[in-house]
ROVOBA-360720 format. One record per residue (C-alpha): residue number from 1; x, y, z. Coordinates in nm, 2 decimals, decimal comma. Layout:
BEGIN
@resi = NUM | u = X | v = Y | w = Z
...
***
This chain:
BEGIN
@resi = 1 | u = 4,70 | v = 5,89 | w = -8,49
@resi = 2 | u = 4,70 | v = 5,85 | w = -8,10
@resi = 3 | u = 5,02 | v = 6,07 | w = -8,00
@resi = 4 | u = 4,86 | v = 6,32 | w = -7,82
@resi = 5 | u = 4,66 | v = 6,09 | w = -7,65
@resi = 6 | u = 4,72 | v = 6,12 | w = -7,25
@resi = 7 | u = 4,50 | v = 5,85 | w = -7,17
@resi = 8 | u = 4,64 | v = 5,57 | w = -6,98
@resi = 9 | u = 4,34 | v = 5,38 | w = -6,86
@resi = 10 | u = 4,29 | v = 5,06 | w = -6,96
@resi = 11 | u = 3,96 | v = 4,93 | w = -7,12
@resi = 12 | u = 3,85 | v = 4,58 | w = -7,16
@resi = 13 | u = 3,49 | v = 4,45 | w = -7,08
@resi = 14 | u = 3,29 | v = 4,68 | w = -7,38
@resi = 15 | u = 3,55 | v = 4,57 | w = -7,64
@resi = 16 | u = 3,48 | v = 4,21 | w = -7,52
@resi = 17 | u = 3,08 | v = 4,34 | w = -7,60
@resi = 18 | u = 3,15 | v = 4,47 | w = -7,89
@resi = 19 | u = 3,34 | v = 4,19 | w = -8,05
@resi = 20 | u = 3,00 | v = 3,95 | w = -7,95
@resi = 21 | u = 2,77 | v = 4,16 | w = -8,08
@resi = 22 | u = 2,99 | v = 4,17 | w = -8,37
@resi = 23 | u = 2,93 | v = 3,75 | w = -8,34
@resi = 24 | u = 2,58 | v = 3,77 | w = -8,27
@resi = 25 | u = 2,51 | v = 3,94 | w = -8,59
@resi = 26 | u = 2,65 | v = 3,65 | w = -8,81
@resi = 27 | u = 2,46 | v = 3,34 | w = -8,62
@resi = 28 | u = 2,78 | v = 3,17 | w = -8,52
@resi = 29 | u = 2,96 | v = 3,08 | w = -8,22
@resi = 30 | u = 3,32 | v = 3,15 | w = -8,19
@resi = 31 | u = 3,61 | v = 3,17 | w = -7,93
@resi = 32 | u = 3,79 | v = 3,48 | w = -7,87
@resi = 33 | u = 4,15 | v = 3,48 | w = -7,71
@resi = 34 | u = 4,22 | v = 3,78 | w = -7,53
@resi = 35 | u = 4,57 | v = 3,89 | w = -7,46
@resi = 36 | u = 4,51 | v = 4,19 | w = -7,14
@resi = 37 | u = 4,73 | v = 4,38 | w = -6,98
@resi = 38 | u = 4,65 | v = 4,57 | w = -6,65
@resi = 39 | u = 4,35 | v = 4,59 | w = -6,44
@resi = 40 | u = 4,02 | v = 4,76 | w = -6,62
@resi = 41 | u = 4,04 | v = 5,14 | w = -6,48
@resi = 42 | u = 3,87 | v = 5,32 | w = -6,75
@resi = 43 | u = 3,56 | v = 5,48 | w = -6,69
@resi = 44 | u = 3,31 | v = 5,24 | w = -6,82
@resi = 45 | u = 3,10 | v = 4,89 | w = -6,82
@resi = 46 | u = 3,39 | v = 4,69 | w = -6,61
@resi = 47 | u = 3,58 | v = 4,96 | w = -6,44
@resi = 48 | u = 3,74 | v = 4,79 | w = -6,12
@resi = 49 | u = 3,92 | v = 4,93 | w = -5,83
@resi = 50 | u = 4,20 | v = 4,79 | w = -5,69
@resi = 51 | u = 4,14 | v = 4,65 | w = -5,31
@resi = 52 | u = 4,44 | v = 4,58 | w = -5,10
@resi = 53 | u = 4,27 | v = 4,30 | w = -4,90
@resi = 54 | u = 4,57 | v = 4,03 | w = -4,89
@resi = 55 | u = 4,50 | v = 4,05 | w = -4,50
@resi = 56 | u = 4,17 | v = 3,92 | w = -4,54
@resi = 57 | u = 4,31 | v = 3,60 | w = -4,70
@resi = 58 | u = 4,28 | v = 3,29 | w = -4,45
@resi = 59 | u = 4,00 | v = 3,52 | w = -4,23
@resi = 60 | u = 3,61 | v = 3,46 | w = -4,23
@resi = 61 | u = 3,61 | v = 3,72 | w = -4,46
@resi = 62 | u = 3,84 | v = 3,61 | w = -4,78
@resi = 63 | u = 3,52 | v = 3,41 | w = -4,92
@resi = 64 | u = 3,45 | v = 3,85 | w = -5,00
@resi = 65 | u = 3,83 | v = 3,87 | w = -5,12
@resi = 66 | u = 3,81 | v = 3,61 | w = -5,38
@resi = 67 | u = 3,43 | v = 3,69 | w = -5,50
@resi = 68 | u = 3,40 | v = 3,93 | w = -5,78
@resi = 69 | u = 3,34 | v = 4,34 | w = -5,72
@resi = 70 | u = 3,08 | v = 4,35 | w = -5,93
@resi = 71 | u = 2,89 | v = 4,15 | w = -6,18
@resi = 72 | u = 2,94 | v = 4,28 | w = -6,51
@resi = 73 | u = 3,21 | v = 4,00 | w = -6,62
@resi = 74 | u = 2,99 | v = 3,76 | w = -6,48
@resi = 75 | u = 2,67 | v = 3,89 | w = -6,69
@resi = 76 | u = 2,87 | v = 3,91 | w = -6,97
@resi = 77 | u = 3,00 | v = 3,55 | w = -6,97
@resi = 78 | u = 2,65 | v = 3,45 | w = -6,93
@resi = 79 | u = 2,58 | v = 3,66 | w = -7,26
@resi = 80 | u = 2,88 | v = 3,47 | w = -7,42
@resi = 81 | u = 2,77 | v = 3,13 | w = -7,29
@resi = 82 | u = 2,41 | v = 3,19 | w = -7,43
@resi = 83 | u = 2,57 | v = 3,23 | w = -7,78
@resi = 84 | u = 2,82 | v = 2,99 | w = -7,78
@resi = 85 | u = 3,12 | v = 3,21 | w = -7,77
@resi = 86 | u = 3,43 | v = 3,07 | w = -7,55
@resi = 87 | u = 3,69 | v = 3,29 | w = -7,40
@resi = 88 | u = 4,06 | v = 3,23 | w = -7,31
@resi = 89 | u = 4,20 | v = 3,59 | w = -7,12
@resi = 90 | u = 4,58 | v = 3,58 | w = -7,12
@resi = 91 | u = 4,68 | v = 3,83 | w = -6,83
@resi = 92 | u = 5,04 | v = 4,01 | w = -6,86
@resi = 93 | u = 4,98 | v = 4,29 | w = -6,54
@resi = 94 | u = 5,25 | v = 4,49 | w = -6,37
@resi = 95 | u = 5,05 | v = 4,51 | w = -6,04
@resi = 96 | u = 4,69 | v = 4,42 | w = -5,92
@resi = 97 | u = 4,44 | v = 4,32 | w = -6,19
@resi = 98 | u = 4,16 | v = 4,16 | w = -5,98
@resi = 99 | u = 4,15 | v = 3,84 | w = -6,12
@resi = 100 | u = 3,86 | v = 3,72 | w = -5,89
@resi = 101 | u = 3,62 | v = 3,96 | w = -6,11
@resi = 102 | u = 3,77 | v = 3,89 | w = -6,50
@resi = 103 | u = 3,76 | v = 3,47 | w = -6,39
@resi = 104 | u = 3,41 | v = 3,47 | w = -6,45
@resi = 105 | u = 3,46 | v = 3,52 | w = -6,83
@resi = 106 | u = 3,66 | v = 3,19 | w = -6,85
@resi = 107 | u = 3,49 | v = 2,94 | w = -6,59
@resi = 108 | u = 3,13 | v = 3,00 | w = -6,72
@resi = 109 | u = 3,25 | v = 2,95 | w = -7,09
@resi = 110 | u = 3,48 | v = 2,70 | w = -7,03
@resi = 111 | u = 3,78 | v = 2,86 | w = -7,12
@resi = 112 | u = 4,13 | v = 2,92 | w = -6,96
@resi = 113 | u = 4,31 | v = 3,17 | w = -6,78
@resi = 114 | u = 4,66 | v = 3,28 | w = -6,78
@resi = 115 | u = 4,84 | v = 3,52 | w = -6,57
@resi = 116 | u = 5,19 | v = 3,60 | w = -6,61
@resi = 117 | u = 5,28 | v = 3,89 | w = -6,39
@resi = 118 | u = 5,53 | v = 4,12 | w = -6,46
@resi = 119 | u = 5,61 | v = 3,91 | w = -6,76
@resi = 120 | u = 5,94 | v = 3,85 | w = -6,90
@resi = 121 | u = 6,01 | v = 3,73 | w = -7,22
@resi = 122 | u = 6,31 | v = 3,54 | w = -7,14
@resi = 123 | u = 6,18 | v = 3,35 | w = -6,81
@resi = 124 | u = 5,81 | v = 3,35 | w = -6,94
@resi = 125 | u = 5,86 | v = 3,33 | w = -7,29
@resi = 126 | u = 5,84 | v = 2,95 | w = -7,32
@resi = 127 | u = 5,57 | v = 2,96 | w = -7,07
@resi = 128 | u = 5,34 | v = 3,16 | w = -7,32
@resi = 129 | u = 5,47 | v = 3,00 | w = -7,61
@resi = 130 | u = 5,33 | v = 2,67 | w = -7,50
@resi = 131 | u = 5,02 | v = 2,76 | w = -7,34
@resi = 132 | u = 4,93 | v = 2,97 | w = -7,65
@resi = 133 | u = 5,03 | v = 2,66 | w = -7,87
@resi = 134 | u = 4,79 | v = 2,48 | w = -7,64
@resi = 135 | u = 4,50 | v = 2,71 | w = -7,70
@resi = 136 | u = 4,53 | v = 2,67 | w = -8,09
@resi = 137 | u = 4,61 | v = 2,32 | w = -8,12
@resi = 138 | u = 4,38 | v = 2,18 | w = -7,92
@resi = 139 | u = 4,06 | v = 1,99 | w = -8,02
@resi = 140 | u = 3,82 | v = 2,20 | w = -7,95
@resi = 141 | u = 3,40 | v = 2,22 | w = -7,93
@resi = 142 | u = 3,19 | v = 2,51 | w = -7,93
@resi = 143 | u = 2,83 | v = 2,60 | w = -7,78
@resi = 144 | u = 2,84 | v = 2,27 | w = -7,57
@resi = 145 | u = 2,54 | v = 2,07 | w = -7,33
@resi = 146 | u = 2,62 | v = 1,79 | w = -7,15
@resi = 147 | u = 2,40 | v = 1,59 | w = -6,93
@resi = 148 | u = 2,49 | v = 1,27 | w = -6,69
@resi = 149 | u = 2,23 | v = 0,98 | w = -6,64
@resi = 150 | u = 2,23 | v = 0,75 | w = -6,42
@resi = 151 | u = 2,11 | v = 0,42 | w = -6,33
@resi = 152 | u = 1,75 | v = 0,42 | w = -6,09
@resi = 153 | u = 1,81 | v = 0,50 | w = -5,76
@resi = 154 | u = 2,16 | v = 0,70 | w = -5,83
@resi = 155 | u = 2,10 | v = 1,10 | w = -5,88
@resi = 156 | u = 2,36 | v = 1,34 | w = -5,98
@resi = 157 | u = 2,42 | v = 1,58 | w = -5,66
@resi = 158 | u = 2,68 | v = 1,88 | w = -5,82
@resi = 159 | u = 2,94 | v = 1,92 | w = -6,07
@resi = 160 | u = 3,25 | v = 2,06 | w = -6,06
@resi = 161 | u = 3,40 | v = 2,23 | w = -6,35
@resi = 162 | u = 3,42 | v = 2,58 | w = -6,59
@resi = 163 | u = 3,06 | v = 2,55 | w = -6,70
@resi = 164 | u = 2,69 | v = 2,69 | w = -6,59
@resi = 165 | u = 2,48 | v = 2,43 | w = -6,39
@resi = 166 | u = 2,12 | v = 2,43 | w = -6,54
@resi = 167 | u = 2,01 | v = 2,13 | w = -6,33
@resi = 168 | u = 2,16 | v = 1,88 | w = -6,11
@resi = 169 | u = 2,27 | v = 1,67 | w = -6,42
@resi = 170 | u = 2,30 | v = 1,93 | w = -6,71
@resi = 171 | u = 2,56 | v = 2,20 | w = -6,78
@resi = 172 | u = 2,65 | v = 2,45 | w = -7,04
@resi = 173 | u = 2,99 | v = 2,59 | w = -7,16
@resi = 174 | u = 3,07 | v = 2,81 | w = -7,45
@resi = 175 | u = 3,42 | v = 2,56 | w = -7,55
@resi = 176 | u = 3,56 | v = 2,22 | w = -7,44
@resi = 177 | u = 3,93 | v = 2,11 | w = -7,54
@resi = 178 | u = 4,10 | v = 1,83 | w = -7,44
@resi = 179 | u = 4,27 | v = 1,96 | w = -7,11
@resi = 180 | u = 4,01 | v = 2,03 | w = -6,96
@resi = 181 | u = 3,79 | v = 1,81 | w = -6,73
@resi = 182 | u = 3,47 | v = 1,76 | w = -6,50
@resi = 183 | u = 3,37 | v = 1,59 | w = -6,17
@resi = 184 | u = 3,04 | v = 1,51 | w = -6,03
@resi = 185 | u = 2,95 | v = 1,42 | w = -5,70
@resi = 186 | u = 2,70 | v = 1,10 | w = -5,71
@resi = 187 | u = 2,45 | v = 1,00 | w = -5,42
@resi = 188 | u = 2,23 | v = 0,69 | w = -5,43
@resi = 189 | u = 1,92 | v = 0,75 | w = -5,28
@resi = 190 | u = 1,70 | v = 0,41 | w = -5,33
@resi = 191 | u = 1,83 | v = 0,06 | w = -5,40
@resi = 192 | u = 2,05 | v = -0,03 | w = -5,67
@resi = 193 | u = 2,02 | v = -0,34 | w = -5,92
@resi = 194 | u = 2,34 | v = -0,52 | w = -5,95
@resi = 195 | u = 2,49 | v = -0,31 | w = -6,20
@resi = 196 | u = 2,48 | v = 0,02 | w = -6,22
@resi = 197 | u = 2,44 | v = 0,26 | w = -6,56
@resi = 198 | u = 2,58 | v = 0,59 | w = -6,62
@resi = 199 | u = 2,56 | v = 0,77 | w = -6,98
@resi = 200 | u = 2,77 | v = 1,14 | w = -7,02
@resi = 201 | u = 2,68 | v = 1,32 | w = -7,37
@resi = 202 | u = 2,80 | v = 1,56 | w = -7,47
@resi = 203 | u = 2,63 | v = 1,80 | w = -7,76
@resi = 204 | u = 2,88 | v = 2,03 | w = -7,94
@resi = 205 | u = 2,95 | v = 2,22 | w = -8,27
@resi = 206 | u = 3,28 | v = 2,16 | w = -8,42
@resi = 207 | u = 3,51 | v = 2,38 | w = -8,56
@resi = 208 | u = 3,39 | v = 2,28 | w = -8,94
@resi = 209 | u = 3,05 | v = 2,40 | w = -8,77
@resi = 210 | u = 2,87 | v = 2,06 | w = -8,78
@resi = 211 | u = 2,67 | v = 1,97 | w = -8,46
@resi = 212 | u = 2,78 | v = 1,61 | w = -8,32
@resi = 213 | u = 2,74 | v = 1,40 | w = -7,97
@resi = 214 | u = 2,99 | v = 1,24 | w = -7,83
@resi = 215 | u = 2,84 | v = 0,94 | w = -7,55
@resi = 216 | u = 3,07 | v = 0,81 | w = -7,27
@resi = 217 | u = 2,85 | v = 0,48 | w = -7,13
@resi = 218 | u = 3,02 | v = 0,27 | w = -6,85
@resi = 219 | u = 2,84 | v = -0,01 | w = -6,65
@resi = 220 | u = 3,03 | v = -0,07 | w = -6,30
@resi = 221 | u = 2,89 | v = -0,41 | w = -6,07
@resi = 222 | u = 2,70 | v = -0,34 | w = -5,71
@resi = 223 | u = 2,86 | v = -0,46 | w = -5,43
@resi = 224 | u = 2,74 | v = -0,47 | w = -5,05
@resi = 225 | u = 3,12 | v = -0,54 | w = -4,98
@resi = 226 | u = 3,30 | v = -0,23 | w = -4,79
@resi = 227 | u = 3,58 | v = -0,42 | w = -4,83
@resi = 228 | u = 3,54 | v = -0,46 | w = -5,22
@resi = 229 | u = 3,49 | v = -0,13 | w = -5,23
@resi = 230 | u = 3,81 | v = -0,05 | w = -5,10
@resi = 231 | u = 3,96 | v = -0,28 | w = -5,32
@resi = 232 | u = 3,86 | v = -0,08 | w = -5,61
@resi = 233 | u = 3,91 | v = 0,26 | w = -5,47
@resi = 234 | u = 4,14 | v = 0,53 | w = -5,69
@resi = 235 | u = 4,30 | v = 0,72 | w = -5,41
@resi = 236 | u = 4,42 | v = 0,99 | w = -5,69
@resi = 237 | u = 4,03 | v = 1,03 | w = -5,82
@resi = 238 | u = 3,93 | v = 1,04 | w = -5,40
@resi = 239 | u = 4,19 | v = 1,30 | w = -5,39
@resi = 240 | u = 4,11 | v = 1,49 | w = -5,66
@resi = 241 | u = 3,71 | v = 1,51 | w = -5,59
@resi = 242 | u = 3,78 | v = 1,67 | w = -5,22
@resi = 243 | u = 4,03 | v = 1,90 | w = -5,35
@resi = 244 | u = 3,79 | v = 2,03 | w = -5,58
@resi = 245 | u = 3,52 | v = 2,00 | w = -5,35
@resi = 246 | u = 3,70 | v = 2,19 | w = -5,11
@resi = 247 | u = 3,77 | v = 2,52 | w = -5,39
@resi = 248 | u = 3,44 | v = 2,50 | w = -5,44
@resi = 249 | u = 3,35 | v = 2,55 | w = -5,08
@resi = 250 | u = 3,57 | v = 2,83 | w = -5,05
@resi = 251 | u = 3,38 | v = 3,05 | w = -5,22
@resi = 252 | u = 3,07 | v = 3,05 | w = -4,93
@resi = 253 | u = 3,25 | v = 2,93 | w = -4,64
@resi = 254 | u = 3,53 | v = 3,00 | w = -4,41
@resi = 255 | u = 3,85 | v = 2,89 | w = -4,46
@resi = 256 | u = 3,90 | v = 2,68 | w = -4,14
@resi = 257 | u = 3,49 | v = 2,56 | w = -4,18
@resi = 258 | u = 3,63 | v = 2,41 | w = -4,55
@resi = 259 | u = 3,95 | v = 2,24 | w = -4,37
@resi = 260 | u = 3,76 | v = 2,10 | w = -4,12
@resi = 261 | u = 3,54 | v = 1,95 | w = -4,35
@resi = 262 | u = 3,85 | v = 1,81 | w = -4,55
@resi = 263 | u = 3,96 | v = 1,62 | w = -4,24
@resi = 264 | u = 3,66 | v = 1,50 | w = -4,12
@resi = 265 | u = 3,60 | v = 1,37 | w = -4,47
@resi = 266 | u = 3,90 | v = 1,18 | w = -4,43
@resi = 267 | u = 3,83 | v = 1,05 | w = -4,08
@resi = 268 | u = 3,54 | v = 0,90 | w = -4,22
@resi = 269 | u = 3,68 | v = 0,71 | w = -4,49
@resi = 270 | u = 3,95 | v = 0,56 | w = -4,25
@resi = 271 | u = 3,76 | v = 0,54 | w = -3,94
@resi = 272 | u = 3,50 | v = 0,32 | w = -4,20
@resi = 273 | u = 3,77 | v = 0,08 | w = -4,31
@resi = 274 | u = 3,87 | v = 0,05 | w = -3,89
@resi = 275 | u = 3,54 | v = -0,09 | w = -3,79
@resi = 276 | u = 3,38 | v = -0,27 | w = -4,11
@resi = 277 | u = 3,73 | v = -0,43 | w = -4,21
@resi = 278 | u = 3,99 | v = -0,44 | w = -3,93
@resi = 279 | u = 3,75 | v = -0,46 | w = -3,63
@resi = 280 | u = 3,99 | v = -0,74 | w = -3,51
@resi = 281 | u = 4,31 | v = -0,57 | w = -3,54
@resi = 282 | u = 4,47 | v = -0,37 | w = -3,21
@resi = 283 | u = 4,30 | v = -0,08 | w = -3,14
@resi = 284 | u = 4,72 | v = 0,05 | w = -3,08
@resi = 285 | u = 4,77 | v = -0,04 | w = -3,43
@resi = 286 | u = 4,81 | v = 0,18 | w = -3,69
@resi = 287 | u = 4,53 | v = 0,02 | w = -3,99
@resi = 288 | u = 4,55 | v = 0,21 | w = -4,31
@resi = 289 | u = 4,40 | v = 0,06 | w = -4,60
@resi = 290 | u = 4,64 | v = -0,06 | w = -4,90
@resi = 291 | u = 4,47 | v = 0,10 | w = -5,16
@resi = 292 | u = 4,39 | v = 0,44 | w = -4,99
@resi = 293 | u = 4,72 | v = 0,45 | w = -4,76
@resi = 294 | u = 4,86 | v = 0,77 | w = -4,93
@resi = 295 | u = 4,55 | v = 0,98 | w = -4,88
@resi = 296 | u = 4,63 | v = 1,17 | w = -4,56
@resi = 297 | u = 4,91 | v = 1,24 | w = -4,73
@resi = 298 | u = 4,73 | v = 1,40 | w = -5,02
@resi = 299 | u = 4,53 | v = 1,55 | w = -4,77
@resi = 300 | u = 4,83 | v = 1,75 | w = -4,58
@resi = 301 | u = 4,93 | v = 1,86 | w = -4,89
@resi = 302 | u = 4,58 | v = 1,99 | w = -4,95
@resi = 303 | u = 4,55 | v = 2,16 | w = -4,64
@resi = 304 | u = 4,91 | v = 2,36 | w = -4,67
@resi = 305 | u = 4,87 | v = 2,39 | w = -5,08
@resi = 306 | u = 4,86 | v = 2,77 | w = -5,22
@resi = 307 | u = 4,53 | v = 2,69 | w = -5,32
@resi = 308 | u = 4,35 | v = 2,63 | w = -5,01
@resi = 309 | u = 4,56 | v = 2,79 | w = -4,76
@resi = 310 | u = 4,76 | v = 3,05 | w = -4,91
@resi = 311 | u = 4,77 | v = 3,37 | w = -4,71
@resi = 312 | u = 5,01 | v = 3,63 | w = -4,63
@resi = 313 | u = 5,27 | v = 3,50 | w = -4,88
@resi = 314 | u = 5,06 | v = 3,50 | w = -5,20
@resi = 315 | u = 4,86 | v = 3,78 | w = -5,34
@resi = 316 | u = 4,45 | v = 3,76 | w = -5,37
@resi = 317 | u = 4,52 | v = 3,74 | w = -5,73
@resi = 318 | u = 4,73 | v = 3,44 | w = -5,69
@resi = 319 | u = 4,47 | v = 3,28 | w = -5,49
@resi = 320 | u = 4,18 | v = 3,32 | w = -5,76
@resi = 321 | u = 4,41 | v = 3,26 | w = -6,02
@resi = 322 | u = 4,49 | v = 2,87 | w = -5,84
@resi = 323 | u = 4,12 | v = 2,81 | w = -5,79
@resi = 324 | u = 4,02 | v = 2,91 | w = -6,10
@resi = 325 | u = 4,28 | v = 2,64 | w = -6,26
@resi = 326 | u = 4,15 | v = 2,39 | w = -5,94
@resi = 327 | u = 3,82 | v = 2,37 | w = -6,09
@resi = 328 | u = 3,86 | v = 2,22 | w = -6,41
@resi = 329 | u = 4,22 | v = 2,09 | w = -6,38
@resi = 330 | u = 4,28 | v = 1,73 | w = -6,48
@resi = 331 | u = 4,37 | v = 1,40 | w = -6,24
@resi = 332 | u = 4,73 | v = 1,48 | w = -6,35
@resi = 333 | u = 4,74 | v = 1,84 | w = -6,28
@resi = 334 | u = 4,54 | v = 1,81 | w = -5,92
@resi = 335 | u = 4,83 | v = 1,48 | w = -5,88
@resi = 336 | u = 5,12 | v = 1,76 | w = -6,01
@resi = 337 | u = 4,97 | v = 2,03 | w = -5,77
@resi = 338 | u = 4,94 | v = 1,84 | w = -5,45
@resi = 339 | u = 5,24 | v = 1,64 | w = -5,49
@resi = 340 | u = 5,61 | v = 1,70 | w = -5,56
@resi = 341 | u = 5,77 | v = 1,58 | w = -5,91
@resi = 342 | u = 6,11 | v = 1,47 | w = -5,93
@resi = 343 | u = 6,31 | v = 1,49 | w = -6,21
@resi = 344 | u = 6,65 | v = 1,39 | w = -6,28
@resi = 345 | u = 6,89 | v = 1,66 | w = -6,39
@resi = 346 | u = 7,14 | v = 1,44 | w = -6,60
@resi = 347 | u = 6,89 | v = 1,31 | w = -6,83
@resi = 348 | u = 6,70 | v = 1,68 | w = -6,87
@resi = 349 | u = 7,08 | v = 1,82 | w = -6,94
@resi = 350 | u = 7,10 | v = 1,56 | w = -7,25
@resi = 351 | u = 6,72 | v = 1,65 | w = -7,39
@resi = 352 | u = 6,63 | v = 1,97 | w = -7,53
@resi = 353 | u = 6,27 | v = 1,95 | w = -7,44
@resi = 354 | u = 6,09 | v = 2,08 | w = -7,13
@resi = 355 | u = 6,16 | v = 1,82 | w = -6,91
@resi = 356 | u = 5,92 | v = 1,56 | w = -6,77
@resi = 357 | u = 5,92 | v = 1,40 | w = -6,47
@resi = 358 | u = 6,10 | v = 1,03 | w = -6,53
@resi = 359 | u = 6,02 | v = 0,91 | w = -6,20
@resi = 360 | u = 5,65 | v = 0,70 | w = -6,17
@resi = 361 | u = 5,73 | v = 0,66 | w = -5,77
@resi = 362 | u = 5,84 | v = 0,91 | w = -5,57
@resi = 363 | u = 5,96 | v = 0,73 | w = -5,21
@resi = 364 | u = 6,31 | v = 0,70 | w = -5,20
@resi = 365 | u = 6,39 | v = 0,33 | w = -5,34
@resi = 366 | u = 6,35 | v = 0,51 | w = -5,69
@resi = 367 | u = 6,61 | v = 0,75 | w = -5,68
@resi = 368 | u = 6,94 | v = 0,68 | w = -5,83
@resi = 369 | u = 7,26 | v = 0,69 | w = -5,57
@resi = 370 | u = 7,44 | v = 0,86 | w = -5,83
@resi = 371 | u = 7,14 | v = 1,10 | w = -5,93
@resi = 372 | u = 7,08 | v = 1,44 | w = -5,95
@resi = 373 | u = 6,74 | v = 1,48 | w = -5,86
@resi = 374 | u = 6,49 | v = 1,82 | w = -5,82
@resi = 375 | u = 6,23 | v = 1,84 | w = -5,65
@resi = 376 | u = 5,98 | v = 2,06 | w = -5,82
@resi = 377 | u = 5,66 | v = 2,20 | w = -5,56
@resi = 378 | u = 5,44 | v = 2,35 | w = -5,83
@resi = 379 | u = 5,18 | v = 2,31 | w = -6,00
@resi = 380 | u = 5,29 | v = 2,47 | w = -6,37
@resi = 381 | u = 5,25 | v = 2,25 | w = -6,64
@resi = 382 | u = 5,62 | v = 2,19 | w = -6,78
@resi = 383 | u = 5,50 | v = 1,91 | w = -7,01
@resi = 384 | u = 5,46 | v = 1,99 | w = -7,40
@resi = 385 | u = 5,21 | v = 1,81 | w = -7,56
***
C-alpha cells in the first residue's frame, strides 16, 4: 500500500498523542513502549532540527545544549503524567536524534530510555534483549503520588528522580518498577527530639488495576556527636546524592560552577571531621575519616565521568542520554558508573551467563596472582536479573 511512497521523514510526537487520546477515552492508565528510530523531521507537532553543538559541551553554554529545543515533548509528558500513562522510548538512530528534547517523555513519567546507536543485532542484540525483558518483567505501578514526612523540625528541601515535583515533599510519575529509585535532600531547620520520623507512601494502581499504598516508616536516633555521625556515614549513599545533585545542577549552571561545588562539598565534609574530630592530630598529617576515606576518590571519578565532564569525545546525545539514566539510577548503578568492576575471565569463560562482577573489593589484595582480570569503566548494566 505504501510503495510509491517517497516520504522519508520520520514522525513520532502526534502518534504518541494519538495513542493517549486513544487511552483517555477508556478511563485507564497504561504504559506505552516505544521502539523509535531516527530523529523526528516530519513536518508536524515535534519536528526537531538537528544542532551540531558538541563544541558547546563543557562551555557556559552546554546547560542550552542539553535543554530541550522546544517544549512539545515536555507538554506532552505532562499530558501523559496527568493520566497516568508511563512511557519507555527505545532509540535505534543512525545519526543525531536529539535526545535532550524526547528525555522529557520518560523522566516526567517515570519511565526509561534506551539508546542504541547505530544498532547491531549481533553486538546489541543481548543488550536489547535484556533491557526489553526488564521492561516487561518488572513489577510495575501506574498513575503514582508519593509524599515524604518527616519528623518536626526536619523539612524535605528537593528530590531527585524521573517524576514531577508538586511540592517540596510530593511528586508524581506515570510508572514505578523496581529499578528505579529516588533521593531527597533533607534540611533540619528547628530542634530535633531524640529520634527522628520519616514516612515515604507511595499511592499506585497495579497492573490488576486495584489502587494500593505501599508505606516505608524508619525511626533513626539524634545525636549531637559529629563523630557519631561519621561513624554511621554510607560513603556510597554520600556519593550517590552529590553525583545526582551535581546532574541536576547541570541543567542551570555552568559546568565548572557545578564542579566547584562538588569539591567544595567535599572540603567541607573533610575539613569538618579535621577540626571537630582530629583537632589534635598534625596539622602535616594526612586525617581522612575511616568510614568516608574513599570519597575523594568517588569524587575524582565524578569530576572526569562522561556524565559530568564529557566533552569533545562524546556526542550531546551521549551526554543527555547519561544524565537522564543519572537521575533515577540506583546506589548500584551510580557505584557501577563511578567506579571500575573487575571481573575474572576464567570463571566468566566457564558460565554462560552475562558475567558479574565476582570481586566485593577492588584494591589489589583481592586479585588472584594467577587471574585474569578486566577491568570494565562503564556504566552498562551487564547483570541479568
Amino acid at each position: 500500500i505504501f510503495e510509491n511512497n517517497k516520504t522519508v521523514d520520520v514522525l513520532l510526537g502526534p502518534a504518541i498523542d494519538t495513542a493517549l487520546d486513544a487511552i483517555i477515552s477508556i478511563r485507564t492508565c497504561a504504559k506505552f513502549f516505544i521502539f523509535h528510530g531516527n530523529m523526528p523531521s516530519f513536518d508536524a507537532p515535534g519536528k526537531l532540527i538537528h544542532q551540531n553543538e558538541r563544541s558547546k559541551l563543557g562551555g557556559d553554554d552546554e546547560k542550552k545544549t542539553l535543554s530541550p529545543q522546544n517544549t512539545f515533548y515536555s507538554l506532552l509528558a505532562t499530558k501523559c503524567v496527568d493520566n497516568g500513562v508511563g512511557i519507555d522510548l527505545f532509540l535505534f538512530p543512525n545519526g543525531p536524534v536529539e535526545v535532550a528534547s524526547l528525555s522529557p517523555l520518560c523522566s516526567s513519567t517515570g519511565g526509561t530510555l534506551r539508546l542504541y546507536k547505530y544498532f547491531k543485532s549481533n553486538t546489541q542484540g543481548n543488550s536489547l534483549f535484556h533491557d526489553i525483558q526488564q521492561s516487561v518483567r518488572s513489577t510495575l505501578g501506574l498513575d503514582i503520588m508519593a509524599k515524604l514526612r518527616c519528623s518536626n523540625g526536619i523539612n524535605v528541601k528537593q528530590f531527585f528522580g524521573n517524576h514531577v515535583q508538586v511540592n517540596e515533599s510530593e511528586i508524581l510519575m506515570s510508572s514505578i518498577d523496581d529499578h528505579k529509585s529516588f533521593c531527597a535532600e533533607l534540611v533540619y531547620e528547628d530542634k530535633i527530639s531524640k529520634i527522628a520520623y520519616f514516612q515515604f507512601a507511595l499511592l499506585y494502581t497495579s497492573t490488576y488495576g486495584t489502587r494500593l499504598i505501599r508505606v516505608h516508616n524508619i525511626a533513626l536516633n539524634v545525636t549531637e556527636s559529629i563523630n557519631d555521625i561519621f561513624k554511621s556515614t554510607d560513603q556510597d549513599t554520600v556519593a550517590h546524592f552529590l553525583f545526582k545533585n551535581a546532574c541536576k545542577n547541570l541543567f542551570n549552571q555552568p559546568l565548572n560552577t557545578v564542579k566547584q561545588e562538588i569539591i567544595a562539598q567535599l572540603v567541607k565534609i573533610l575539613a569538618s571531621y579535621r577540626q571537630n574530630c582530629a583537632s589534635n592530630s598534625s596539622p602535616l598529617q594526612l586525617i581522612m575519616p575511616e568510614y568516608v576515606k574513599l570519597l575523594p576518590l568517588y569524587v575524582n571519578s565524578m569530576l572526569n565521568s562522561e556524565t559530568i565532564s564529557g566533552t569533545g569525545d562524546i556526542s550531546p546525545d551521549d551526554k543527555s542520554f547519561a544524565l537522564h539514566f543519572s537521575h533515577s539510577c540506583t546506589l548500584r548503578d551510580t557505584n557501577s558508573m563511578l567506579y571500575p568492576r573487575l571481573f575474572d575471565i576464567l570463571s566468566i569463560l566457564d558460565s554462560p551467563r552475562i558475567p558479574i562482577e565476582n570481586y566485593e573489593g577492588y584494591s589489589v589484595e583481592y586479585l588472584l596472582p594467577n587471574g585474569i582480570i578486566q577491568i570494565r569503566d562503564s556504566y552498562e548494566r551487564l547483570d541479568c536479573s
